[in-house]
C-alpha positions, 0 to 999 in steps of 0.5 A: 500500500505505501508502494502504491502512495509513493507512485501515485505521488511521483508525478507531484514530486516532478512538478516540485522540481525535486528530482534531477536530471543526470548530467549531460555532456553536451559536445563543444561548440564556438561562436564566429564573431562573424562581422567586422563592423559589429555595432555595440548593440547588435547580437549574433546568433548562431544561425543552427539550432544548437540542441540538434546535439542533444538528445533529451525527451520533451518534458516540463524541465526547468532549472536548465544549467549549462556549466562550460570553459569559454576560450577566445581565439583571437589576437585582442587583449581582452574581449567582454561578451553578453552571453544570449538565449532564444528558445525560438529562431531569431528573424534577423537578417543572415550572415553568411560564415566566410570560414569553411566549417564554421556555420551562418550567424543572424545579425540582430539590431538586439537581443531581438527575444533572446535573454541575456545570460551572462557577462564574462571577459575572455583573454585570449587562449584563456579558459573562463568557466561560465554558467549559463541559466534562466527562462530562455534556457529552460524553455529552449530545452523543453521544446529542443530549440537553442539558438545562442548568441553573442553581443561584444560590450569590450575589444574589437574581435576580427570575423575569424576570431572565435568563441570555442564553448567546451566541457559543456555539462547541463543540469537541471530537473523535473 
């Protein structure tokens, strides 16, 4: 009999928020800055669904964390980035990528229904560990759609300079 209470309850135990999600690695992925005449308020977006990777079922999650090391790739000193979410494809005009390999980006005029994330300064070939969590990202990964984006708030990165996102784990829960 107490078996049979403690199934019926489940279901309620979900809606709490209290049982967890096991860790996800998530593979490595980078930002293209893309453009070299970036304006300070314009975001890119990364033009690919990002959770095309990642195999999770369509359940209510929420308390979505990415934990990640960001590593900059370029030649400038210091570059301080706005870290954006959008759990729905931004309708921003497309910028082609002019490195081979690298996937398209969207230029938006700004956050353009994103969420900012998180703010973090990059040396370059220095890792920074981040964590990125709120609404845009729970949502995102409730329906599969991530497009994650970028805004530069300091430095002046070149088109094929690089944002590599690696030793990415998520969590969350039910």
């Amino acid at each position: 009999m107490h078996k049979l209470k403690l199934l019926l309850l489940l279901p309620l135990l979900g809606s709490c928020g209290v049982i967890p999600l096991p860790e996800t690695t998530v593979p490595d992925f980078h930002f293209l800055y893309a453009v070299n005449d970036l304006r300070p308020a314009e975001v890119l977006y990364m033009a690919d669904n990002q959770l095309d990777y990642l195999e999770i079922p369509p359940l209510p999650y929420r308390g979505i964390t990415f934990d990640a090391l960001l590593v900059s790739r370029g030649a400038d000193p210091v570059v301080r980035l706005q870290v954006f979410a959008s759990a729905s494809r931004p309708q921003c005009p497309v910028v082609p990528s002019t490195v081979p390999d690298h996937g398209d980006a969207l230029r938006c005029p700004g956050p353009a229904g994103g969420e900012a994330l998180t703010e973090v300064a990059l040396r370059p070939h220095e890792g920074t560990q981040v964590r990125l969590k709120g609404e845009q990202l729970d949502q995102s990964v409730r329906t599969g759609r991530l497009y994650l984006g970028i805004r530069v708030l300091e430095g002046a990165p070149q088109a094929t300079d690089r944002v590599d996102v690696v030793q990415i784990r998520v969590q969350g829960r039910l």
